[in-house]
MILUM-205040 format. One record per atom (N, C-alpha, C, O): residue in three letters; x, y, z. Coordinates in steps of 0.1 Angstrom, whole numbers, plus 5000, padded with zeros to 4 digits. Layout:
ALAXYZ/...
END
This chain:
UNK190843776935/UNK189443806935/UNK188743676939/UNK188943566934/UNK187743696950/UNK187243586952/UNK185543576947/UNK184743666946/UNK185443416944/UNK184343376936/UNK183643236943/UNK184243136943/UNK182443256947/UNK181843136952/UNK180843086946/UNK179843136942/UNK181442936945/UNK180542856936/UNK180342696941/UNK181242606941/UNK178642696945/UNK178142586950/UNK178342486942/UNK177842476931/UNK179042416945/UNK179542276937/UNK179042146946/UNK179442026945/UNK178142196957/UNK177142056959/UNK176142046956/UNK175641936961/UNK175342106949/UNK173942126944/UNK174242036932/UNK174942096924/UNK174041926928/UNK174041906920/UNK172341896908/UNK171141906910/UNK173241866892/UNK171341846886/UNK172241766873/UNK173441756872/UNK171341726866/UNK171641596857/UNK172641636850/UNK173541556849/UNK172841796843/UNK173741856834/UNK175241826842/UNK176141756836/UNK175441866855/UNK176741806860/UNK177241676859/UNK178441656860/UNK176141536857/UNK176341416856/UNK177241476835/UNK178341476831/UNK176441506832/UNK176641556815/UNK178041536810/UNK178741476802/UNK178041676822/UNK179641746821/UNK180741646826/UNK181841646819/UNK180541566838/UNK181041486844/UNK181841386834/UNK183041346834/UNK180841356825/UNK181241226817/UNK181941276802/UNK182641216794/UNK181641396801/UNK182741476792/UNK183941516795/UNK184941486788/UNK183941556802/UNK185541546808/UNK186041476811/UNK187141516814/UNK185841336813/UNK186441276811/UNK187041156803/UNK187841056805/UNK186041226790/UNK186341136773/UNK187041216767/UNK187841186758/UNK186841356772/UNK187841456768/UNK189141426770/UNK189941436761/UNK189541386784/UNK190641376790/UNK191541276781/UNK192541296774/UNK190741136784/UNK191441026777/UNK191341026762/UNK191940946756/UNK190541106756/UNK191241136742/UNK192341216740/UNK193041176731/UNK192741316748/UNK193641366749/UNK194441366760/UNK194341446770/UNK195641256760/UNK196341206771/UNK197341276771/UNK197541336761/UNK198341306782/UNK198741396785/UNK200641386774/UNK201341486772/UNK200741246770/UNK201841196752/UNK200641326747/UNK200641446750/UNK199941266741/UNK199141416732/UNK199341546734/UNK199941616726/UNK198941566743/UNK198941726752/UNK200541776748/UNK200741886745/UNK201741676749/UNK202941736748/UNK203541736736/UNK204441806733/UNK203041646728/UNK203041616713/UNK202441756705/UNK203041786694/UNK201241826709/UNK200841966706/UNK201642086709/UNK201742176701/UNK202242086722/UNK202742186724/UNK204042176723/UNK204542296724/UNK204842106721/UNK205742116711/UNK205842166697/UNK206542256693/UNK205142086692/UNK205142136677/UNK204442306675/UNK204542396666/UNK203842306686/UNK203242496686/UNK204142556688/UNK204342646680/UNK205342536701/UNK206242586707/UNK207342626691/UNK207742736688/UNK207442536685/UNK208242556671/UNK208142676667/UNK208942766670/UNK206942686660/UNK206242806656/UNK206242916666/UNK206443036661/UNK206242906680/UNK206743056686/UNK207843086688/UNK208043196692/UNK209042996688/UNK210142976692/UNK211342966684/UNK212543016687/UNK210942896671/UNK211542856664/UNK212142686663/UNK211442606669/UNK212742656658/UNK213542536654/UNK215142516661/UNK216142566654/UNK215342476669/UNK216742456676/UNK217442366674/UNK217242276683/UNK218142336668/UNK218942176669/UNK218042106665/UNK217342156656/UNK217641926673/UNK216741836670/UNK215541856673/UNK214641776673/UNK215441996674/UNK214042016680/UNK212741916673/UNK212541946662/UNK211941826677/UNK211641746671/UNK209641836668/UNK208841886675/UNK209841796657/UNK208341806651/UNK208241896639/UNK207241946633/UNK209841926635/UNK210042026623/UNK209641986611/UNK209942056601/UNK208841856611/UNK208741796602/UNK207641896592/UNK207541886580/UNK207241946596/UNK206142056592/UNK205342186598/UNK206042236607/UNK204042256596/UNK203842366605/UNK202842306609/UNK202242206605/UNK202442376620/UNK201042326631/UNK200342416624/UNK200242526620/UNK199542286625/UNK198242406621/UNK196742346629/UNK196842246636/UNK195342436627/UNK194242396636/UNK193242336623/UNK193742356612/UNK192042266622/UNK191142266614/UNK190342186626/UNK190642086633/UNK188642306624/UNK187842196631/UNK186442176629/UNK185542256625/UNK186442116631/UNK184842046627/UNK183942116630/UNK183742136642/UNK183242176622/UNK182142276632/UNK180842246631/UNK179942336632/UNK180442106630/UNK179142036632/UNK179041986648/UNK179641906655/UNK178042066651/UNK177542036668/UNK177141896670/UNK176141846663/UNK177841816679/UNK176741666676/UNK175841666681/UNK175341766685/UNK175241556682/UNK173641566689/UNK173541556706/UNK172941596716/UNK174741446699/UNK174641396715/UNK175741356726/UNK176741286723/UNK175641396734/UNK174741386743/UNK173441526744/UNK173641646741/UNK172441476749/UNK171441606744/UNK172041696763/UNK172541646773/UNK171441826759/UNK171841886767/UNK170141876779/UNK169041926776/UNK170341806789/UNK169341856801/UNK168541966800/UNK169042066795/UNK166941956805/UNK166542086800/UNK166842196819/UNK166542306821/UNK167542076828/UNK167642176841/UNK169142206838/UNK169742206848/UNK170042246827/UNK171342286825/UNK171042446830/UNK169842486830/UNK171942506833/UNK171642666835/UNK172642686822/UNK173342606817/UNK172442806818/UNK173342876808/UNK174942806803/UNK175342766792/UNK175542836815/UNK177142796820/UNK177242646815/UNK178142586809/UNK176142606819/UNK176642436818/UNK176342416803/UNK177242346797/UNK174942476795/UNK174742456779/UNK176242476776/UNK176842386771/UNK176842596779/UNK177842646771/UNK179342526770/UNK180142506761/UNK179142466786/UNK180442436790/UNK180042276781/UNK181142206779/UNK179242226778/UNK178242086773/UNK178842096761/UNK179742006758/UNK178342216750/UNK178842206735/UNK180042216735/UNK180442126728/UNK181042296740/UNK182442266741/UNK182942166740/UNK183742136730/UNK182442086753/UNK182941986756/UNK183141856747/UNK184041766746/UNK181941886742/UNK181241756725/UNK182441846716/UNK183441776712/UNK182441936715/UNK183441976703/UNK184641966703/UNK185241956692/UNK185141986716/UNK186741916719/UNK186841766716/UNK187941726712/UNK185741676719/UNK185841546719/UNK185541506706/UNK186041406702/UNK184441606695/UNK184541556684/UNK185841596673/UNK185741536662/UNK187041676675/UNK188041756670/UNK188941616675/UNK189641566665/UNK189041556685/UNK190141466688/UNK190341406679/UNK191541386678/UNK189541336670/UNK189841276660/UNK190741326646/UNK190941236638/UNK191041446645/UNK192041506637/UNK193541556643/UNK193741656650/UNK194441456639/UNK195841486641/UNK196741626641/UNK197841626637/UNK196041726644/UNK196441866643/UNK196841916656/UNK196941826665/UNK197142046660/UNK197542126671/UNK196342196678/UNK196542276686/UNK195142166675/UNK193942206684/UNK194242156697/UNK194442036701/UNK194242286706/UNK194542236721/UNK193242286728/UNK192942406726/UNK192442166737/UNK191542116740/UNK190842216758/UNK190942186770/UNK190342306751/UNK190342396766/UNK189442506763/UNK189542556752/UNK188142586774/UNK187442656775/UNK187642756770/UNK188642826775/UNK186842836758/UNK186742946756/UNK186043016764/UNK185242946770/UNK186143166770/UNK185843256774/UNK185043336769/UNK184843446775/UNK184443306758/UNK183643406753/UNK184143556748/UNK185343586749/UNK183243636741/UNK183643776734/UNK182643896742/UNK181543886746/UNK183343986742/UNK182644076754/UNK183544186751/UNK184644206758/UNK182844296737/UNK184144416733/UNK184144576744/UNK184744686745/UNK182644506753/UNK182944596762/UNK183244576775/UNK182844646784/UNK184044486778/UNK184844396791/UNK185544516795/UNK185044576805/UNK186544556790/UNK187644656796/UNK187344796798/UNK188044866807/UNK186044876787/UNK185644956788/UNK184944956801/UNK185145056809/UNK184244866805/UNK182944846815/UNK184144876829/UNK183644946838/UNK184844856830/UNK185544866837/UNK185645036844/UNK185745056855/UNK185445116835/UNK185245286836/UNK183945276838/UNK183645396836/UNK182645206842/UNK181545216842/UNK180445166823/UNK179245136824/UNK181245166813/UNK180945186796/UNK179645086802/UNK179845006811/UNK178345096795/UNK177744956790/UNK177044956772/UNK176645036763/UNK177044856772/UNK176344836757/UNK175044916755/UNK174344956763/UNK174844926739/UNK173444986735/UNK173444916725/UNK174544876720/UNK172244876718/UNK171844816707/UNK171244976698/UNK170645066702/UNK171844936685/UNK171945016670/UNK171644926660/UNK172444836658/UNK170744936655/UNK169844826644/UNK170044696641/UNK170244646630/UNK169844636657/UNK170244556667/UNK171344486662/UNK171544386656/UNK172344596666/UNK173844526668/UNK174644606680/UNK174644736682/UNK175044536687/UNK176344586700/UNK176944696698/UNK177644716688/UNK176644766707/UNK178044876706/UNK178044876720/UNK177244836729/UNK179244946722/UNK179445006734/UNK179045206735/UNK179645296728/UNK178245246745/UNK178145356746/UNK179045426752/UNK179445406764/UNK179345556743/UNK180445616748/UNK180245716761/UNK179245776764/UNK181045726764/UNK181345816780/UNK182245936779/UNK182246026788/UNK182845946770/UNK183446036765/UNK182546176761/UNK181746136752/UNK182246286762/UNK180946366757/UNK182246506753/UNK182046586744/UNK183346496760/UNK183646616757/UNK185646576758/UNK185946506768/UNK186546606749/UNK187846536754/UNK188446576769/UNK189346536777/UNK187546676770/UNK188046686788/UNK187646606799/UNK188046606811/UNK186746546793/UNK186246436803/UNK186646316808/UNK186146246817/UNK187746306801/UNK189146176800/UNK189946226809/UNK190946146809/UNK190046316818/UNK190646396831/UNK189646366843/UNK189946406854/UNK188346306842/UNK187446286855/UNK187146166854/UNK186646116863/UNK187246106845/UNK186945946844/UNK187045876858/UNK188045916865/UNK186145756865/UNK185845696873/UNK187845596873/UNK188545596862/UNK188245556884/UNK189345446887/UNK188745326877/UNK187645276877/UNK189445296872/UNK189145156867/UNK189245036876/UNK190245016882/UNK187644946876/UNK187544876888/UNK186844776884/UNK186044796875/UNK186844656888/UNK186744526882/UNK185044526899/UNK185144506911/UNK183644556891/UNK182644586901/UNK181944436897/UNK182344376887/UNK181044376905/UNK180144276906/UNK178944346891/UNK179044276880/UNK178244436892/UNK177744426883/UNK177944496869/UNK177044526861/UNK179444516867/UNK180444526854/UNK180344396847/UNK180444286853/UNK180244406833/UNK180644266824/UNK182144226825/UNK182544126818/UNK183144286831/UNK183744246833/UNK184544136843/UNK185544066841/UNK183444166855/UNK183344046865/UNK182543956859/UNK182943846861/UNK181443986853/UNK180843876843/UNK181643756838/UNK181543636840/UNK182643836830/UNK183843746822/UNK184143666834/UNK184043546834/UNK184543716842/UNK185943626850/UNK185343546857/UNK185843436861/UNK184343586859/UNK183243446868/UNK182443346858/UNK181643266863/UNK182843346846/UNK182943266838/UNK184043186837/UNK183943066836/UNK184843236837/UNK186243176834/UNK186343066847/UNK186642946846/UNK186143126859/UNK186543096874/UNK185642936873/UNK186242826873/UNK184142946872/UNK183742876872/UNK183742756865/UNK183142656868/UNK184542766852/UNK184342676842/UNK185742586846/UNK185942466847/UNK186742696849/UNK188242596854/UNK187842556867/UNK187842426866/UNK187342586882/UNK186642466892/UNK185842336887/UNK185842226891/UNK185142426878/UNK184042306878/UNK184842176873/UNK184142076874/UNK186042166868/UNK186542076864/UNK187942026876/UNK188741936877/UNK187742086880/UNK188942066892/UNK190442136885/UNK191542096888/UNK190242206877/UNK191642286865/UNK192442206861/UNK193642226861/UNK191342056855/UNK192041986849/UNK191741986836/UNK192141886829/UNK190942086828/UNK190942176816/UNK191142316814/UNK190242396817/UNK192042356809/UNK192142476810/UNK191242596805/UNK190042576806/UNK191742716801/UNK190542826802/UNK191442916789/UNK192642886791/UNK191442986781/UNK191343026774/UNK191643176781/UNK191843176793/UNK191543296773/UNK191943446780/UNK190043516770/UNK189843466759/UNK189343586773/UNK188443656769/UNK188943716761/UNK190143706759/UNK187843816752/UNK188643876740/UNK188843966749/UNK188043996758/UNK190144016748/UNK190644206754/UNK190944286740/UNK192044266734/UNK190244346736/UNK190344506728/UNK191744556734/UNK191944556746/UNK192744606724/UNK193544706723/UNK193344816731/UNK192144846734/UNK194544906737/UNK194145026739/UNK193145086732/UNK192045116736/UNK193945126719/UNK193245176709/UNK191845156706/UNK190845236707/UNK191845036703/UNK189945006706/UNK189245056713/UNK188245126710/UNK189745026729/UNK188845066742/UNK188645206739/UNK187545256738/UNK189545246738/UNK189545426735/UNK188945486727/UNK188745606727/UNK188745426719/UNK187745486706/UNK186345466709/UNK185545556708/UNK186245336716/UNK184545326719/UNK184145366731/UNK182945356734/UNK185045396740/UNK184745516749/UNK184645656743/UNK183445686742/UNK185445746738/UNK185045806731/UNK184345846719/UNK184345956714/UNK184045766717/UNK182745726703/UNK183845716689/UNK184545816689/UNK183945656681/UNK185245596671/UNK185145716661/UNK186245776659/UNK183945746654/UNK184345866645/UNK184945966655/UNK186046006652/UNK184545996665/UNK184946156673/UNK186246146676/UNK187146226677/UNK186145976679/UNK188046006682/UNK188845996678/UNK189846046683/UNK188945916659/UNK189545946654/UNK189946066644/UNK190946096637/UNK188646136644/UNK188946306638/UNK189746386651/UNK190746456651/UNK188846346663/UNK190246416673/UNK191146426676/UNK191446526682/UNK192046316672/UNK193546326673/UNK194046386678/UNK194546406689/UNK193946456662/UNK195146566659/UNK195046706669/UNK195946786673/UNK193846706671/UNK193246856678/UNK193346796694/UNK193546886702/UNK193246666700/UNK193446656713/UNK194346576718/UNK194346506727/UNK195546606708/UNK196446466712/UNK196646416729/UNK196646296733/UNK196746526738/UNK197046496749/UNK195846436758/UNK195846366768/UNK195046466753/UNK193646386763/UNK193446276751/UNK192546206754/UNK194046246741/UNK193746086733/UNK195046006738/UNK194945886737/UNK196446056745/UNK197445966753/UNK197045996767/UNK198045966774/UNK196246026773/UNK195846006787/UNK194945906791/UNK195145826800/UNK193945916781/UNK193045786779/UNK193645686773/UNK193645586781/UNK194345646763/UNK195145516757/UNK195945476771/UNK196145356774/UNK196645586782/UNK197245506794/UNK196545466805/UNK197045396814/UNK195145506805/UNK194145466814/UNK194145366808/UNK195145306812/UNK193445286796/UNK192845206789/UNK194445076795/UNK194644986803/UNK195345136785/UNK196345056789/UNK196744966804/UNK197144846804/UNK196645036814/UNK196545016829/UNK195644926833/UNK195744846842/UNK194244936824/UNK192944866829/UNK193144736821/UNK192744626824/UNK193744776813/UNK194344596807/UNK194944496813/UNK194944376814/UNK195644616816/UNK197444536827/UNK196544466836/UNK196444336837/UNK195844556844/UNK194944506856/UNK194244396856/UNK194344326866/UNK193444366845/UNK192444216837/UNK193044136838/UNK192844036844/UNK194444186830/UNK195044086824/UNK195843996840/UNK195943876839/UNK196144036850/UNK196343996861/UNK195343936870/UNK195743856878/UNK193843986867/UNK192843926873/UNK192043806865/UNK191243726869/UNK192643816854/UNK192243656847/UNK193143556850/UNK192643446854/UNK194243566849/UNK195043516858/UNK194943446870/UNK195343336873/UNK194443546879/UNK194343536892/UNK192743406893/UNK192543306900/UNK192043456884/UNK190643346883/UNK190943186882/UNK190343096888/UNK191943196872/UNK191843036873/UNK193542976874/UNK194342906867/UNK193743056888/UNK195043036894/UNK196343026884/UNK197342946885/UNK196043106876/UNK197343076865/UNK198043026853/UNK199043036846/UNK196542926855/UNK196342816842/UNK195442866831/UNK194342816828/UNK195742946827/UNK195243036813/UNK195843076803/UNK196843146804/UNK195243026790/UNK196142996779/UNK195743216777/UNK194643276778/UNK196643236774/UNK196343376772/UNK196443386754/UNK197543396747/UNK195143396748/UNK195443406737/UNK193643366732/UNK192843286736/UNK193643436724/UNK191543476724/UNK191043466703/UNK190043476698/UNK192543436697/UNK191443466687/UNK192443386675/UNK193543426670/UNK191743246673/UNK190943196678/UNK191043086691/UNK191842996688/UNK190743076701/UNK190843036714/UNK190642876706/UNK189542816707/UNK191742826700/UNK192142696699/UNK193542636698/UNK193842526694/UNK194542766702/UNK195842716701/UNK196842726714/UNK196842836720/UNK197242656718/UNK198342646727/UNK199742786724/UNK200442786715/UNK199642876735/UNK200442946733/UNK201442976751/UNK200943006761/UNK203042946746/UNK203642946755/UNK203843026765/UNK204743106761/UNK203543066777/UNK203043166786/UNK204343256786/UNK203943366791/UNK205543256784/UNK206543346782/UNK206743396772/UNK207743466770/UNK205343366758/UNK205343476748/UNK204443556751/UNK203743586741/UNK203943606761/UNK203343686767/UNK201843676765/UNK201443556766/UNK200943786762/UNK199643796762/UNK198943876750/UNK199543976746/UNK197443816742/UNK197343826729/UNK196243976731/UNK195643976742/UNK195944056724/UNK194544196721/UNK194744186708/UNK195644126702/UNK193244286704/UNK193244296694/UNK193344406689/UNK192944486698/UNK193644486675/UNK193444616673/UNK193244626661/UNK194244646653/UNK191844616656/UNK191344616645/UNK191644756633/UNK191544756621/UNK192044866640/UNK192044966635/UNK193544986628/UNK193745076620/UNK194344896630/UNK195644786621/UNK195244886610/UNK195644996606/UNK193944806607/UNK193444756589/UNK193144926584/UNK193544976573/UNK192544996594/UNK192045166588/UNK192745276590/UNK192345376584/UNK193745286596/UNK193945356603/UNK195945386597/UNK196445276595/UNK196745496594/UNK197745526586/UNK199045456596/UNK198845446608/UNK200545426590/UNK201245406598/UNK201545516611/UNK201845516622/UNK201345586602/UNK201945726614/UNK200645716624/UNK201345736634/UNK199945706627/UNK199145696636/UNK198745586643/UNK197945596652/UNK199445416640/UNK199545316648/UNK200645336655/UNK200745286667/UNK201745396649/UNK203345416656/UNK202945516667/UNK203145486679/UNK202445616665/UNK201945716679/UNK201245716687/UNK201445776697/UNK200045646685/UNK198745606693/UNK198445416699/UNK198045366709/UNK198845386689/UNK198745226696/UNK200345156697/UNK200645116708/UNK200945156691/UNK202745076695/UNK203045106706/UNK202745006713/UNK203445216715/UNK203645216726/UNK202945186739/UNK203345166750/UNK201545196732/UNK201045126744/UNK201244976744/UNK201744916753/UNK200644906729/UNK200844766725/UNK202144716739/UNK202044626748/UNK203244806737/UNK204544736740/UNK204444796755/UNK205544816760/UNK203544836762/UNK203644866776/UNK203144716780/UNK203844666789/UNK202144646774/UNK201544576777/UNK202544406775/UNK202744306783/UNK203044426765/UNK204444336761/UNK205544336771/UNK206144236774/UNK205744416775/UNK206744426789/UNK206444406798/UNK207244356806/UNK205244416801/UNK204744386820/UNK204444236818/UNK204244166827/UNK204344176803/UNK204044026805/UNK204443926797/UNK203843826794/UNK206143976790/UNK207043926784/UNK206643906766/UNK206843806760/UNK205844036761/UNK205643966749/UNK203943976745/UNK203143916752/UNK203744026736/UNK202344066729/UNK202144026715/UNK202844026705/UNK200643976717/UNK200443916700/UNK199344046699/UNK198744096709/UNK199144056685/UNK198044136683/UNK196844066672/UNK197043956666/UNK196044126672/UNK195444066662/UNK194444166655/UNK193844256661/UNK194344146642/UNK193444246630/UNK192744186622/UNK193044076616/UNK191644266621/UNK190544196605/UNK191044286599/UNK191444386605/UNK191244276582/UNK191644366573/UNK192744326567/UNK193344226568/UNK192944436561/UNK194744446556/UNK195644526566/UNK195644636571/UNK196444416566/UNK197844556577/UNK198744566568/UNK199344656574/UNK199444536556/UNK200144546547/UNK201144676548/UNK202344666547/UNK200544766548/UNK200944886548/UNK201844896565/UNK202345006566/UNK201944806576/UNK202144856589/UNK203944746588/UNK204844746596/UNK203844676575/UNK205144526578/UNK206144626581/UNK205644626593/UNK207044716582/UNK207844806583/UNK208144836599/UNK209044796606/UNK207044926602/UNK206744936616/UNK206844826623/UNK207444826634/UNK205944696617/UNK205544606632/UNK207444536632/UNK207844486642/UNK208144546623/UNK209244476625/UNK209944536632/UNK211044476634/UNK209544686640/UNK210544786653/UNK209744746662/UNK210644706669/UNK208544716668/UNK207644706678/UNK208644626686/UNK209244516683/UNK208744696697/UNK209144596711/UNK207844506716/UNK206544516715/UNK208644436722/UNK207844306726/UNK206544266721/UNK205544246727/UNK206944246706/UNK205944196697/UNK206444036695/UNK207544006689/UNK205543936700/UNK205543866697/UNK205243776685/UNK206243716679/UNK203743776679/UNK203043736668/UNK201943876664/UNK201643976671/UNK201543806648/UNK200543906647/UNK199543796641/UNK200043696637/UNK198243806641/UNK197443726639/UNK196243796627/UNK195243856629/UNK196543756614/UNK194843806605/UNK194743696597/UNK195143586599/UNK193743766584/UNK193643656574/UNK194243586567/UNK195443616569/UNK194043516561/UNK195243516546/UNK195043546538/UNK196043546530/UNK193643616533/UNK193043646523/UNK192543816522/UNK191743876515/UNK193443856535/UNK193143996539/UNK194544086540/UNK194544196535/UNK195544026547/UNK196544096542/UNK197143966537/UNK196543856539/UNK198543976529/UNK199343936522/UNK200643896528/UNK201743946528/UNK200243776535/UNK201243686544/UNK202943666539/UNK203943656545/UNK202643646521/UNK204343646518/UNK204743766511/UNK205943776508/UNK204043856509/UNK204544006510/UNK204844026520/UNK206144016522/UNK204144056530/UNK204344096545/UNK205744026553/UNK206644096558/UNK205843866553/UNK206943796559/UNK208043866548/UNK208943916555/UNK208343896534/UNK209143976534/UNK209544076537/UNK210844086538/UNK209044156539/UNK209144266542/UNK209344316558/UNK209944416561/UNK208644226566/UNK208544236577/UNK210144156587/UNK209944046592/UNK211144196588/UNK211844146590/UNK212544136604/UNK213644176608/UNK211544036612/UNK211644076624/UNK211343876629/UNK210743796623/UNK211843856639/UNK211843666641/UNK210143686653/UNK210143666665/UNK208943756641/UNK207843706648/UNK206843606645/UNK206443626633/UNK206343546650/UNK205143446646/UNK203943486632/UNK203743606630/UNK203543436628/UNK202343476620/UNK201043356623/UNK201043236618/UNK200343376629/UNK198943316627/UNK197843346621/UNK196943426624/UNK197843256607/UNK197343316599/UNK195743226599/UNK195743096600/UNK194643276597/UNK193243196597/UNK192843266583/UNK193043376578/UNK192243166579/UNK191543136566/UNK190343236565/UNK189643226575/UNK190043336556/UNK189443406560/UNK188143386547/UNK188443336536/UNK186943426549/UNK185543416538/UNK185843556528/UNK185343576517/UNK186943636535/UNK186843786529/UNK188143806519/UNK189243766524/UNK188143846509/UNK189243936500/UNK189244016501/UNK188344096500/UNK190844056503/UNK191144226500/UNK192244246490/UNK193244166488/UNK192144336485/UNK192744336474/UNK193644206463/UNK194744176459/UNK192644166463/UNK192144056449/UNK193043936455/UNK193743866447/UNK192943916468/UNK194243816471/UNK193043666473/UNK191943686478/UNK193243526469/UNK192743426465/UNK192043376481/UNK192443376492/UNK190843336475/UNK189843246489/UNK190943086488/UNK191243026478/UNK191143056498/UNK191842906496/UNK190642826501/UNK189642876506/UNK190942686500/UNK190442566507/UNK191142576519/UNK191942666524/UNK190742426525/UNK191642456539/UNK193142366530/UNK194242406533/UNK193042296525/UNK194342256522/UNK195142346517/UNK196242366523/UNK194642426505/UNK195442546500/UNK195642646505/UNK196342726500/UNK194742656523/UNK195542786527/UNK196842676538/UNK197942736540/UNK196742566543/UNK198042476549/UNK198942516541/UNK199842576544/UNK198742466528/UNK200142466520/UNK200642606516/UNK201842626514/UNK199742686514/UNK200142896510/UNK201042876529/UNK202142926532/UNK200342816537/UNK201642886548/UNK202542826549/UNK203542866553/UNK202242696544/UNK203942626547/UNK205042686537/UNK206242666540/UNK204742746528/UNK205442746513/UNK205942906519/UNK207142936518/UNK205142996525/UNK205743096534/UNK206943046541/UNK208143056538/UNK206443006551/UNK207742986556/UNK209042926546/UNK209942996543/UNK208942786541/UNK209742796533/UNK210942876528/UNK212142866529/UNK209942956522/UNK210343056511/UNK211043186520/UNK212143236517/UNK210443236533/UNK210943376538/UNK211743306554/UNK212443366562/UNK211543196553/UNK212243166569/UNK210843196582/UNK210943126592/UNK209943286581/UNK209043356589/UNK208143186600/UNK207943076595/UNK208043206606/UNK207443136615/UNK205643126615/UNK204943216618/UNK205343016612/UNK203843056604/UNK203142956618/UNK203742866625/UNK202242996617/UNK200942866625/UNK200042876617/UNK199742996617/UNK198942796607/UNK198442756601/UNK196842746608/UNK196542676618/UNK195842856602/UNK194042866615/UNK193542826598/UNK193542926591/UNK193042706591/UNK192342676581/UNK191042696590/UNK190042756585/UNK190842656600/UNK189742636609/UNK188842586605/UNK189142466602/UNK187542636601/UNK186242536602/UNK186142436589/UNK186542456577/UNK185642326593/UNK184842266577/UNK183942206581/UNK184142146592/UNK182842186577/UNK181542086580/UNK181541976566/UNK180541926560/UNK182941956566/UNK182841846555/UNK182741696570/UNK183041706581/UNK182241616565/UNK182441466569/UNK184141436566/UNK184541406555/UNK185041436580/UNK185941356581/UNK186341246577/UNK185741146580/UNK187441246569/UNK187941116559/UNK189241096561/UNK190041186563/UNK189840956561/UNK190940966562/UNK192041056547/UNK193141106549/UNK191041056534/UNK191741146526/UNK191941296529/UNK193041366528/UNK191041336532/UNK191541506532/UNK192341536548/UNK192941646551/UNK192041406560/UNK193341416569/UNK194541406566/UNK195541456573/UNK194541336553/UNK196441276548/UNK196641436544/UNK197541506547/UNK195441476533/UNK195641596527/UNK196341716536/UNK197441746533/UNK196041746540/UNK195941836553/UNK197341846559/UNK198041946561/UNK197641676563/UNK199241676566/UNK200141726557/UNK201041806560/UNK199941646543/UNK201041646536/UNK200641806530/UNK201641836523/UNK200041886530/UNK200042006530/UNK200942076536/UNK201542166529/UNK201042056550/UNK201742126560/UNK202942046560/UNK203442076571/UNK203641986556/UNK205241936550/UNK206042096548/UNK205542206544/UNK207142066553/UNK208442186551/UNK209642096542/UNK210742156539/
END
């Protein structure tokens, strides 16, 4: 797909950007850069021989105080504000010895793949939704080709993406957008209560649409790709970890958390794993509890990782039970479910390292944010947390 973007116009914000990239760069030199993906690689791959960095689990924590400065130009356009704060936040994170890898988010957009069928948003007591198109289940038999159009949010995304990896000459990388699940897309095209009382009464027009949906993923997922020539960490949540492009590509499917085993095994696993096959391997990701799914996700073909809380489902229940050599990325979550403990960020490092430990399971450690003031004590903490 082609994208044109005037890169001789210049205005002060590109001087901005100019000088961020490249404090970015030499904070993180390219010893760095392979010193990170190593130690991530562990965690997707496992431990081989000398493999070196076993010394503990990777994990992310980051600063989530915006700095001041550099101030952002008042001639910045949107793209450049966006690409400005990044840029300070990658540069202010270098100073913590963790596996944060240093590269453009894509933004969240839950109606990217829908929009694709034509879907667009409606505001409901001003909150996002996507409006459904769905009016009748026979309507999933006339549905428009799925088509990546100029004024779709889905060309939106990718001309985000496109432009943020030029503007740097793709010597920062780009992150993957969020992509929704089959499952997802399909519910909010068909509106989520209607589709999931429908099921059972429409099964064949609820797997005609999950393989449209599925197809239009495949499709994205090739045209994000295609945007920033290939250099795309495919992996959206949270868009701060290095993940090896031969463990395929990450969605999300929140409906994990609501929704019975018997109806993730029939309606979302096979598609999950259409999508795992055309690109060597699928992570998923869920808010909630999946507790109830460890059984199942340990048959899922080309399941790579699964990605939730810690404080939402039950990481060393689950790693036992779950008995399959997949990843867990687990992020620190504000929410409890069933009475399971809020950690610090040290106490949720050390609850994953003591996982693996304990089940053998392959953990990556998301403590993520603190707006504490950086110390060399709670850096030591933090490491010696993540000790095996």
């Amino acid at each position: 797909m082609d994208f044109s973007f005037d890169m001789t116009t210049r205005n002060h914000a590109d001087d901005v950007i100019d000088d961020l990239v490249e404090k970015v760069l030499s904070a993180y030199p390219p010893e760095r850069i392979e010193r990170i993906k190593s130690r991530s690689e562990a965690a997707w791959k496992g431990i081989n021989g000398n493999r070196p960095y076993s010394d503990r689990i990777p994990y992310v924590v980051l600063n989530s105080v915006q700095p001041e400065t550099p101030e952002i130009p008042e001639d910045a356009e949107a793209i450049q504000r966006d690409m400005i704060n990044q840029l300070k936040l990658m540069l202010l994170n270098s100073v913590i010895d963790d596996e944060y890898y240093p590269a453009f988010s894509s933004g969240v957009e839950q109606v990217t793949v829908p929009s694709m069928f034509g879907c667009v948003k409606e505001s409901i007591s001003g909150s996002d939704h996507i409006k459904p198109i769905i009016k009748s289940p026979s309507d999933v038999y006339s549905l428009p080709a799925a088509e990546i159009r100029g004024e779709y949010i889905c060309y939106d995304m990718l001309y985000r993406m496109a432009y943020k990896y030029r503007r740097t000459g793709g010597r920062i990388p780009v992150y993957m957008t969020d992509i929704q699940g089959p499952f997802s897309c399909a519910s909010q095209m068909w509106g989520i209560q209607d589709f999931l009382c429908d099921l059972g009464e429409y099964p064949n027009e609820a797997h005609h649409l999950l393989s449209l949906c599925t197809d239009a993923i495949i499709k994205y997922f090739h045209a994000m790709y295609e945007a920033v020539d290939g250099n795309m960490i495919p992996y959206h949540c949270s868009p701060v970890i290095w993940i090896p492009k031969d463990c395929g590509v990450a969605v999300s499917d929140d409906f994990f958390a609501v929704v019975g085993e018997r109806t993730v095994k029939e309606y979302s696993v096979p598609y999950l794993e259409r999508i795992g096959e055309e690109f060597g391997g699928v992570t998923a990701h869920t808010c909630g509890n999946m507790n109830h799914l460890a059984s199942l996700m340990a048959t899922m073909k080309n399941l790579k990782a699964l990605n939730f809380g810690g404080s939402e489902t039950d990481l060393m229940k689950f790693a036992k039970e779950c008995s399959s050599p997949i990843t867990f990325i687990v992020h620190k979550s504000g929410m409890s479910i069933g009475g399971l403990p809020l950690f610090n960020i040290e106490q949720h490092i050390r609850h994953c390292a003591e996982v693996q430990k304990t089940t053998g399971a392959r953990v990556f450690s998301l403590p993520l944010y603190t707006a504490e003031p950086l110390s060399d004590a709670n850096l030591r903490s933090w490491e010696e947390a993540a000790k095996l």
